[in-house]
Structures are given as structure tokens and as C-alpha cells.
C-alpha positions in Angstrom: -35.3 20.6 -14.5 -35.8 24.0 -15.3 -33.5 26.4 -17.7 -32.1 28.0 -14.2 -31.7 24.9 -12.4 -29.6 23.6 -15.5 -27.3 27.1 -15.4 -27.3 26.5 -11.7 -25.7 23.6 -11.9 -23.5 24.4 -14.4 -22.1 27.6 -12.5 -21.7 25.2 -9.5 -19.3 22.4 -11.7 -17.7 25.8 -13.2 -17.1 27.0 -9.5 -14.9 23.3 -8.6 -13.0 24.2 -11.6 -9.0 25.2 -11.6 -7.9 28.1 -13.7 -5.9 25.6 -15.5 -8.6 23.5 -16.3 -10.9 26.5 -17.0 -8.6 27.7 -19.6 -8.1 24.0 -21.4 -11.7 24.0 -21.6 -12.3 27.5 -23.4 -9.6 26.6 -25.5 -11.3 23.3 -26.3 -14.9 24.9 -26.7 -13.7 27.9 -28.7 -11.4 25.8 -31.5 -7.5 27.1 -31.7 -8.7 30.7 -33.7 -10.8 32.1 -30.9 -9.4 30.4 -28.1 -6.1 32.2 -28.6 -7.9 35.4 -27.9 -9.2 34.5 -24.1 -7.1 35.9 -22.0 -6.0 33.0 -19.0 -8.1 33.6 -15.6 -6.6 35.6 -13.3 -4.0 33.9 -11.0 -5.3 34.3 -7.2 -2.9 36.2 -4.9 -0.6 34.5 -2.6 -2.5 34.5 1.3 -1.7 37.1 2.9 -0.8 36.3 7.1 -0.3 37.9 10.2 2.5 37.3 12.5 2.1 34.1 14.7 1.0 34.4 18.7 3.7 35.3 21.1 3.5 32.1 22.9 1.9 28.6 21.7 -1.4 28.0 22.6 -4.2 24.8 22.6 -6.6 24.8 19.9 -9.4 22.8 19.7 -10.8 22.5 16.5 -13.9 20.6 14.9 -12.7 19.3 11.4 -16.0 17.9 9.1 -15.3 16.1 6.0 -17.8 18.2 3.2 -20.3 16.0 1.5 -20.4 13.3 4.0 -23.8 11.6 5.3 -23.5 11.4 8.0 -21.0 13.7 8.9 -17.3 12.0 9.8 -15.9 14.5 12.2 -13.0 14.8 14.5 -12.5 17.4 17.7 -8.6 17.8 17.9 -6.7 19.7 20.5 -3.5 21.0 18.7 -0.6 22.7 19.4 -1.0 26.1 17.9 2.4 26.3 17.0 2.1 23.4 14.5 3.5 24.0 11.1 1.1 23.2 8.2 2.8 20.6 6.9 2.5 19.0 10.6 -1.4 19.7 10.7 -1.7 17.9 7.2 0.3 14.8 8.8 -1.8 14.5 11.7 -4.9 15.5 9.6 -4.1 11.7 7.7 -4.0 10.5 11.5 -7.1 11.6 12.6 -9.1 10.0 10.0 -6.9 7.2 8.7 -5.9 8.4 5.3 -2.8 7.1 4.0 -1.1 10.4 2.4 -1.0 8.7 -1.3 -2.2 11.7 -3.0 -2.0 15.3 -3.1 -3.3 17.6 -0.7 -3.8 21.1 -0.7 -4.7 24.0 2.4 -6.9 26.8 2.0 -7.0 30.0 4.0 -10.8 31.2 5.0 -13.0 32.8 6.5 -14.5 32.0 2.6 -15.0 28.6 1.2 -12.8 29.2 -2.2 -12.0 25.6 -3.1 -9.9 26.2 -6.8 -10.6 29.8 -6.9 -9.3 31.1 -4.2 -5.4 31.3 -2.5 -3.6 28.9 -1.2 -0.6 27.5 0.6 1.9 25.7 -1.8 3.7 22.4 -0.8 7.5 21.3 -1.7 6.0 19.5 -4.6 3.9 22.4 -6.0 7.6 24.2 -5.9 9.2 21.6 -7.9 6.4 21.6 -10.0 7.4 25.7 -10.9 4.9 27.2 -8.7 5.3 29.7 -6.3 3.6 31.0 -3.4 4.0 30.2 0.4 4.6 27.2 1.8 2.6 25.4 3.9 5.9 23.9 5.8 6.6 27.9 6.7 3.2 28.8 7.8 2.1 27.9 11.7 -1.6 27.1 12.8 -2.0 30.0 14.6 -1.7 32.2 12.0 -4.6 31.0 9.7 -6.8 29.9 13.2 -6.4 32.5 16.1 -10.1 33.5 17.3 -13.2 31.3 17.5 -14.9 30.5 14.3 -12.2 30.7 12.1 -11.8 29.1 9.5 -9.1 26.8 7.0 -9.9 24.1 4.7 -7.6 21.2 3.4 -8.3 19.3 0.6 -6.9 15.9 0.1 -6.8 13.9 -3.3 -7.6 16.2 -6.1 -9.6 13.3 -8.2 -11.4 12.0 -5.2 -12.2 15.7 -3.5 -11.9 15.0 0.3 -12.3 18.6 1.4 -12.1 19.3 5.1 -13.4 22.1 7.0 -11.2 23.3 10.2 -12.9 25.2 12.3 -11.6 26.9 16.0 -13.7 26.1 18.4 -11.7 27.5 21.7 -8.2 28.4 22.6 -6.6 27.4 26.4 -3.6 27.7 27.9 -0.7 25.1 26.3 0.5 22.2 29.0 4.0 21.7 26.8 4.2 18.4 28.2 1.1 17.6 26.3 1.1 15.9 22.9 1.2 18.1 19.7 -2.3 16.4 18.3 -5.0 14.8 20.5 -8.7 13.6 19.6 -11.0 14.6 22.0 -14.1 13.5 20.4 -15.6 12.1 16.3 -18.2 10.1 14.8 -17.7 7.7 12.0 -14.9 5.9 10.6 -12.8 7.5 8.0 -13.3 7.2 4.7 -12.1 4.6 2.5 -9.7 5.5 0.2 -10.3 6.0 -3.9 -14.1 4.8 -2.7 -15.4 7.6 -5.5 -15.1 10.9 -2.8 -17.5 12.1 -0.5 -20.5 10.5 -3.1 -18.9 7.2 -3.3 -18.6 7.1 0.3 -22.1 8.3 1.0 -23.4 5.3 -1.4 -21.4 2.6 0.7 -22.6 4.0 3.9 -26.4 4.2 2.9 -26.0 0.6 1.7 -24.2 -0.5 5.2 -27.4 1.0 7.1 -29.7 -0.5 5.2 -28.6 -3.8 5.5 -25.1 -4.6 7.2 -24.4 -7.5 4.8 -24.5 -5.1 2.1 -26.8 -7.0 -0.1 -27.5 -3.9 -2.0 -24.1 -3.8 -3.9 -23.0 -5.9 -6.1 -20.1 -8.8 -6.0 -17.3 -6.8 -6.9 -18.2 -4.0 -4.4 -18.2 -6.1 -1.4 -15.0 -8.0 -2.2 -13.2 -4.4 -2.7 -14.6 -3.1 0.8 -12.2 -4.4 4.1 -13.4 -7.3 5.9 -15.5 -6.3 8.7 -16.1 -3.0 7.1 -18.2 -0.7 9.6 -18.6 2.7 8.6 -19.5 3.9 12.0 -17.2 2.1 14.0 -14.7 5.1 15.4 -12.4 3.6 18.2 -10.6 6.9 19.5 -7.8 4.7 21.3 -7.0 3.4 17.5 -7.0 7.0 16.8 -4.7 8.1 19.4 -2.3 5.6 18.2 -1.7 6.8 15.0 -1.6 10.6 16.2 1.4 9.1 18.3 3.6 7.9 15.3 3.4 11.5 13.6 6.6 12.9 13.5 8.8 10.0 14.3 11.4 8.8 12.6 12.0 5.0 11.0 14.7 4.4 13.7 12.5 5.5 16.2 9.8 3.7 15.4 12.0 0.7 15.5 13.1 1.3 18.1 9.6 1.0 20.1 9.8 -2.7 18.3 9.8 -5.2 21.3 12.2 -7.4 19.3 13.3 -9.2 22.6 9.8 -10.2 22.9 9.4 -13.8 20.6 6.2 -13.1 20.1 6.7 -9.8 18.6 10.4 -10.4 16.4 11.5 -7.6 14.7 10.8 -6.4 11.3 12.9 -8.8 8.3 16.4 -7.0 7.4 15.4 -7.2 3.7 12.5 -4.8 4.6 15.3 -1.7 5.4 15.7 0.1 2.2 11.6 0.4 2.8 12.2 1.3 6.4 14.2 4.3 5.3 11.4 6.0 3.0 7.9 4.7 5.0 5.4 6.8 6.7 5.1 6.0 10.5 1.7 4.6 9.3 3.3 2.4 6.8 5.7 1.0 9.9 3.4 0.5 12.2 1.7 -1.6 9.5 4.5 -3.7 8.9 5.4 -4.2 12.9 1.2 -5.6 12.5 1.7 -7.5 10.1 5.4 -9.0 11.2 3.5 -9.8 14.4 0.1 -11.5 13.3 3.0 -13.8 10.7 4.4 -14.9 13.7 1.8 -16.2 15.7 -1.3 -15.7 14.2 -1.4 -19.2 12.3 0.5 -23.0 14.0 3.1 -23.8 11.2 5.1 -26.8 12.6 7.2 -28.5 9.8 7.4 -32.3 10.2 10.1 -34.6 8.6 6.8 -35.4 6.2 6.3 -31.7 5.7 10.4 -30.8 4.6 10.2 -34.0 2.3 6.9 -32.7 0.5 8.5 -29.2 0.0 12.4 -30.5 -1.2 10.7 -33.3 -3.5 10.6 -30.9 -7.0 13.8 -29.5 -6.4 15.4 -32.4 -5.7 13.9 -34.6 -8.5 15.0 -31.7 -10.6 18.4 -31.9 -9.8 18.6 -35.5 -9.7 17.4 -35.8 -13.0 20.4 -33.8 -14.3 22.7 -36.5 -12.3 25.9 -36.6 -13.3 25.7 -35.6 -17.4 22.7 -32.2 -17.2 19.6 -32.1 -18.5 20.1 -31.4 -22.7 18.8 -28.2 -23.9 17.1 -27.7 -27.0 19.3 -24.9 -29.5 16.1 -22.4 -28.0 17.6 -23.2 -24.7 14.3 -25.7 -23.6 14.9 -28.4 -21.3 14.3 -31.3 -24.3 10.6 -33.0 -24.5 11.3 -36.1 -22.9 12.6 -34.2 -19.6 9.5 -32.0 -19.7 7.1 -34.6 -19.7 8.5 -36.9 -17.3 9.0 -33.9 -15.0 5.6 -33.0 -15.5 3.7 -36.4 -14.5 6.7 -37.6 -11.9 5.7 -34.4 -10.0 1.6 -34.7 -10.4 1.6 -31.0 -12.2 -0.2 -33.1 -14.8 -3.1 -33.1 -12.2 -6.0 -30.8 -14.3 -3.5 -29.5 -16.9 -4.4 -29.0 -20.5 -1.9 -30.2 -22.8 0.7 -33.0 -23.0 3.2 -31.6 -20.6 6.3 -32.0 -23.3 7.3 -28.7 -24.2 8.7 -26.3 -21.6 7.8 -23.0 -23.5 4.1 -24.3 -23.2 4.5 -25.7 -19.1 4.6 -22.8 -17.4 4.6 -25.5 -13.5 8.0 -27.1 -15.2 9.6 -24.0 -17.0 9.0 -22.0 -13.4 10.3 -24.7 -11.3 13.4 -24.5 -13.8 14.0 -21.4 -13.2 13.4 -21.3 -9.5 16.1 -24.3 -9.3 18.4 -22.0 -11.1 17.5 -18.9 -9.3 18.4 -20.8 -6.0 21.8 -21.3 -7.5 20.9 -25.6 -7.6 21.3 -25.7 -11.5 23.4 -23.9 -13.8 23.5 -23.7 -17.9 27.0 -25.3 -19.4 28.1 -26.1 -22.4 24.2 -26.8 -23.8 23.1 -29.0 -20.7 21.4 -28.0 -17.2 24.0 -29.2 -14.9 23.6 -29.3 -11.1 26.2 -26.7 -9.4 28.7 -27.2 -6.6 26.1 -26.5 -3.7 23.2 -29.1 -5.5 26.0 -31.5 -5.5 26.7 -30.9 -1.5 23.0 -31.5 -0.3 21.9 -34.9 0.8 18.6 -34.3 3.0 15.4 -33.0 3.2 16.3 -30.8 5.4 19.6 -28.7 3.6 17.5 -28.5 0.3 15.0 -26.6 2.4 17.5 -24.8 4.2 18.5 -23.7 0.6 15.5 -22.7 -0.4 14.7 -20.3 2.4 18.1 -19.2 2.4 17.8 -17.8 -0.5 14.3 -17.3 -2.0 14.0 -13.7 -1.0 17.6 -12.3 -2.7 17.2 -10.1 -5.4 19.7 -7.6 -6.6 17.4 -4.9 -7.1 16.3 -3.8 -3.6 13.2 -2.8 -4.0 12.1 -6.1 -6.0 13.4 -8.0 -3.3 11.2 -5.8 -0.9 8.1 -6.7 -2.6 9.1 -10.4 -2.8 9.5 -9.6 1.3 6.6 -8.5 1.5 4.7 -11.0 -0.2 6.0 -13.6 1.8 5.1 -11.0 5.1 1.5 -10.7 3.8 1.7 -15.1 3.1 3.0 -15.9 6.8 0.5 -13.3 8.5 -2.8 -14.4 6.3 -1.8 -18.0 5.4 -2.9 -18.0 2.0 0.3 -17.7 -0.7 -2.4 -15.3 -2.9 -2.4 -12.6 -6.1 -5.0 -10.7 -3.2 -1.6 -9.3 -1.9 -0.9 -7.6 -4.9 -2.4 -4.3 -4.4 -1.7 -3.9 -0.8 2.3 -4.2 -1.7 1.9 -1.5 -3.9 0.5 0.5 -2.2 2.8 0.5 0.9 5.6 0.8 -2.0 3.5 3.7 -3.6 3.3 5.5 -0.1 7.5 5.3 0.4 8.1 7.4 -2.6 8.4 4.8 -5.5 6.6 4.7 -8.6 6.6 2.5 -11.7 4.3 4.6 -13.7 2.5 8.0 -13.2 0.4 6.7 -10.2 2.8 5.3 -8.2 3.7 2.1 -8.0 1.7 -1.0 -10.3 0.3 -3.5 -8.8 1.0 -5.4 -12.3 4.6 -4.8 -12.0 4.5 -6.5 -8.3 2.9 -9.5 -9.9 6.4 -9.8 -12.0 8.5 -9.5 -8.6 7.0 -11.7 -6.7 6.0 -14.4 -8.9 9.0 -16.6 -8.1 8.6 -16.4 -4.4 4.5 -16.9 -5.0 5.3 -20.2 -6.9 7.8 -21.5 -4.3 5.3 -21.3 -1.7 2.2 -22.6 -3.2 4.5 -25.4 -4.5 5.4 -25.8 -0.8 1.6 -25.6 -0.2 1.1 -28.7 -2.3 -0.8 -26.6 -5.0 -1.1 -27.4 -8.4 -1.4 -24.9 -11.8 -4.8 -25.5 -11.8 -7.3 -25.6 -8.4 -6.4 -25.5 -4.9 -4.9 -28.9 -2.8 -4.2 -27.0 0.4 -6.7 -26.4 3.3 -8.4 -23.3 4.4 -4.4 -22.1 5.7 -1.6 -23.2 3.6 0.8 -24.1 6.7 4.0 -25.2 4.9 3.8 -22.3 3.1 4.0 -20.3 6.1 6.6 -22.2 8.0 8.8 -21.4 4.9 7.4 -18.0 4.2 8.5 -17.7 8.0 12.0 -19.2 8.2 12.6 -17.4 4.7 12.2 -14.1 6.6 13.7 -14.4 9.5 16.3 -17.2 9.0 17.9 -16.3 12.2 14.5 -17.1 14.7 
């Protein structure tokens, strides 16, 4: 590389830069003396922009994703008299984003990515800036003759830039739909795959050999199943332009809870309901579907006495007098250990089984039992409460335990413990592989638990009650898998946990 293509390159990284970020690194470079004395880069002007059209028009526009290889594209037809903020929705449509990150738009005819003006959002506002905002600005007054030009840029670590260009304007039908896809290629991008050079390296890898042999382990288990890169189904697309704009009741509302087949979403899923995305609904109406008939889970008199036995041995063995506590609060050894090898969690285990603080299978059944409101601390024993002491069968302990399995009172802990048990009955696997996809739904209705949303870590917390009920149900142990390929008492109880009412 020559001394030019070095400065080249260098200019070109300069270029992608923000003022803010230009000025921390002159500050950095220059020390605390000299870098006091450069003078901050000049703040672009707010866009300047005309008035809109007199009457709504059609636009079709071609919008390109920079960088990609080969290009993922999507013609739209959109109603000219579409706010920005309304284009940006429908922009996440198009290509199947899921609006977890910032975005940005950019006024043309010139390509000024970080340099140049731009339209500010409602968080940029909060945030101190000022500016206009995208939510007051209409299509048509950024894309009004053929060839012109916006660009929108969507996650800021990533860099999904798109490119909108006007194709044609036509006469507006008003009964037509505010966004439709005409045309594309490619399926959209995954999300945090590394930006347009991420994406580019999974899609060369999928053409070269569809089994993706190329990458390694950890790669293919992150990608989708059935991951195809150039697999664009337009009616999928259409689908998700429909939801934009609708609100949660709405949504619901286009549930066909009448149809058993297709039950409504669980209740404890509403405080969610109120903050998700049409896309984030339409995911949950999936998934409440696929958990209802997606996998036979038939409980036999066999099957409600497999899933009652640890409770019920618990509570029997306080009787009449408790189980003593140790002054730490421990179930005493003797209780441990017989719990441990009456039940078969002794089955692979390392360790005697004796103390409580060092059986995480009998301290978590414990605290399940006492979470379910079947034993109680008293006066230095575990004693059974006045609902343990009403049940007789197999059948009310189970009632019991899906009675009340998913009640929390923090709402939104009890929503991920909902949807745990949602992602259980609609994959049939009871599975940490959840984790992630939880909080991400829960990032995309607002909520956060640290500075990028919500942690998948702090889901693991939440749902590992629920997670140990139903692999106990499952016939799991601690250590190794029991169950079959589908864990089908766990999803019976995942099931009748969520909807106790079907």
C-alpha cells in the first residue's frame, strides 16, 4: 500500500466520523494543553425544506442497503404524504428490522453520512439537541422529482445506511395502502451480524456452500434455522407493512381468539401488549399459535403423578411437625439427603446431597414449594400451609402448580417468566436458548436493565423458577437430559399455566 492509498483511507474513516467523535479524538491525539486550543467542528445547519405538495401523491422509490453484495433492495410505493417518522416505521417493515436501535434520516441530493444535516428524532430532543423533527417533516418534501435523493441510517454501531431514491410519481388511489412492496431481492439483513461487512461475509459463505461449512461452530448456531439469504417472500413482506401503524388493541383485535386453534394471547402478557411494536405482536400471536398446536401434549393419570411427585414428597415430609431448619435457615442434612436420593436428583450429581446451600435440585425445589404457597417458614420449621394441607390428588397439586407458577409481583418479571413458558410450549424444549429472544422482545417495548436495553442475564434470574418447574415436569435431572427430542409434560403444563382457562 502506497503512502496515498494509506491517507486515502484514512480521509475515508475521517469522513464516517461525527463531530463529536472528531473532537474526542483531537483532544485525545493532541494531550489536554493543545487540545484545548482546537476549536470544535463546525455544527451542520438544520435542512432546510420546501413546502409539501398540494395534494398527496404515489411515490415509488427504490431503497438499496449501501455495502451490500449483492444488493438487498426494496421498490415501495408510498404515500407521499407520509411523515418521516412513518417512512422509518415502514422502512423496518420492508426489510425486517426490528427498530432496536437508533436510526437517523438524511436529506440529499449529497451522500453526507455524519457530516452533513439531518432530521432529529424525539430522542435526539431529549437528549438536548435541536433541529427538525423527522415526526414534522412529510416525504414529499425531501423526495418530489425523479432522482432524488434521502438516506436513513439505522444502528449507529452496525451502519445500515439506506439509499432512497424516487423513481416515479402517479396519481394517489386514497383507498390504497400507505406502504406497498412492488418488487426486492434478498432477505434483509440479520440484525448485529457486524453491518453491511458482516453481512456480506455470511452471504459469501451461504453461496459457497449452503451448509455453511466455511464458518465456524459458533457462527452457524448464532444464524436462524433455515437461514437463506436470498430467500425474499414479498407476501411475508406485505404482512408486516400491514401492522404499521396499528395499535396493541387493534392488533388484538384481528386475534381469531374464537378460533381454538388460534387462542388468544395469555393475560399476563398485557403490560407487554401495551408498549410492543406491531412486529413484536404479531410475533407473540405466532408464537401463542405454534404453543398450541404445534407439538401433541396429552397428560395421562401417569403423566400428573410424575409431575406432583417432588412437591408432594416435599410436603409430606414436613407432615404434621415441619421440616427443622438449621439457625442459617437450611433445611437440616438428613432432610437434604433423603430428599435428594428419594427423588433420583442423586442421578450424575457430584457431592453427597446433604447440604442444601450446596444442592442447588433440593434448595430450588424448596423454594419453588414455597413460592407456590405449599410450604411456609414458622417458628424455625418448614411447615406445610393451609392450601398443602387441602390437596389430596395428583391432579389439585398440578392444578396448583399451574395455577400459580407464572405470578410475580413485578409485572415485567412475570412477563418474562410468560414468555419463557410461551417460547417452552411453542418449541417443546424448557431451554436457556430462550434467553436472548425474551430480551429482546423486552428490549424492543421500551425496557432496559442496563445501557443496551434489556440483559439477557437478568432474564435468566426471572425465569429460573418457572425453567426448573418445567424441566422437573420434563423428568430432567441437574445434570444430562431424561426427556425425548420434545419435553411433552413440560408443555402440557407450560400450556395449562398460560391459559388456565382453555
Amino acid at each position: 500500500m502506497t503512502d496515498d492509498d494509506q491517507l486515502n483511507e484514512i480521509r475515508q474513516w475521517a469522513a464516517g466520523l461525527s463531530p463529536a467523535e472528531l473532537q474526542g479524538m483531537l483532544t485525545g491525539i493532541l494531550g489536554g494543553g493543545l487540545g484545548r486550543a482546537v476549536p470544535n467542528p463546525p455544527t451542520p445547519a438544520p435542512p432546510a425544506v420546501p413546502e409539501p405538495l398540494p395534494e398527496p401523491v404515489a411515490l415509488t422509490v427504490r431503497v438499496d442497503i449501501d455495502g451490500t453484495r449483492p444488493a438487498v433492495w426494496r421498490r415501495l410505493v408510498l404515500h407521499s404524504d407520509l411523515m418521516l417518522d412513518e417512512v422509518h416505521a415502514n422502512l423496518q417493515a420492508a426489510f425486517g428490522w426490528q427498530d432496536y436501535h437508533l436510526h437517523r434520516f438524511w436529506p440529499g441530493p449529497t451522500k453526507q453520512i455524519w457530516r452533513g444535516p439531518h432530521f432529529v428524532t424525539e430522542m435526539d430532543i431529549q437528549e438536548g439537541e435541536e433541529g427538525v423533527l423527522e415526526s414534522e417533516v412529510r416525504l414529499d418534501q425531501v423526495l418530489r422529482s425523479p432522482g432524488d435523493r434521502l438516506f436513513y441510517t439505522y444502528d449507529f454501531g452496525d451502519g445500515w445506511t439506506h439509499t432512497l431514491r424516487l423513481e416515479s410519481t402517479a396519481r394517489l388511489d386514497p383507498d390504497s395502502a400507505p406502504a406497498v412492496c412492488v418488487g426486492g431481492r434478498m432477505a434483509g439483513p440479520l440484525e448485529d451480524c457486524g453491518g453491511p461487512d458482516g453481512h456480506n461475509e455470511l452471504v459469501e459463505a451461504y453461496l459457497t456452500d449452503p451448509r455453511l461449512a466455511g464458518l465456524d461452530e459458533d457462527q452457524r448456531a448464532w444464524l436462524p434455522p433455515d437461514w437463506d439469504p436470498k430467500d425474499l417472500d414479498l407476501d411475508d413482506v406485505a404482512a408486516r407493512l400491514s401492522l404499521v401503524g396499528l395499535s396493541g388493541d387493534e392488533l388484538l383485535s384481528m386475534l381469531p381468539a374464537a378460533d381454538p386453534s388460534k387462542v388468544g394471547l395469555p393475560e399476563a402478557l398485557e403490560s407487554l401488549l401495551d408498549l410492543a411494536t406491531p412486529a413484536v405482536v404479531s410475533e407473540l400471536a405466532e408464537l401463542s399459535t405454534q404453543a398450541r398446536t404445534d407439538i401433541t401434549a396429552q397428560l395421562t393419570s401417569e403423566d400428573l403423578a410424575a409431575i406432583a411427585r417432588p412437591y408432594r414428597y416435599l410436603v409430606g415430609l414436613a407432615g404434621d411437625e415441619g421440616i427443622p431448619l438449621t439457625a442459617a435457615g437450611w433445611m437440616k442434612p438428613a432432610y437434604v439427603e433423603g430428599t435428594f436420593r428419594d427423588l433420583g436428583m442423586d442421578d450424575g450429581w457430584i457431592g453427597k446431597g446433604n447440604r442444601e446451600d450446596l444442592t442447588p435440585p433440593v434448595a430450588q425445589l424448596r423454594a419453588t414449594c414455597q413460592e407456590l404457597g405449599l410450604l411456609r417458614k414458622h417458628k424455625g420449621n418448614l411447615v406445610r400451609t393451609r392450601l398443602a394441607r387441602g390437596l389430596s390428588s395428583d391432579e389439585e397439586y398440578v392444578g396448583v402448580i399451574t395455577a400459580r407458577l407464572l405470578h410475580h409481583r413485578d409485572t415485567f418479571v412475570e412477563a418474562s417468566m410468560v414468555l419463557f413458558a410461551l417460547f417452552t410450549a411453542a418449541t417443546g424444549r424448557p431451554d436457556w436458548e430462550h434467553l436472548d429472544r425474551i430480551a429482546d422482545i423486552m428490549t424492543s417495548c421500551g425496557l432496559r436493565t442496563g445501557p443496551h436495553g434489556v440483559d439477557s442475564r437478568h432474564c435468566q434470574e426471572w425465569v429460573r423458577p418457572v425453567r426448573f418447574a418445567l424441566r422437573l415436569a420434563a423428568g430432567e435431572r441437574s445434570l444430562g437430559r431424561t426427556a425425548g427430542r420434545h419435553d411433552y409434560r413440560a408443555v402440557a403444563l407450560a400450556r395449562a399455566a398460560l391459559w388456565p382457562a382453555v
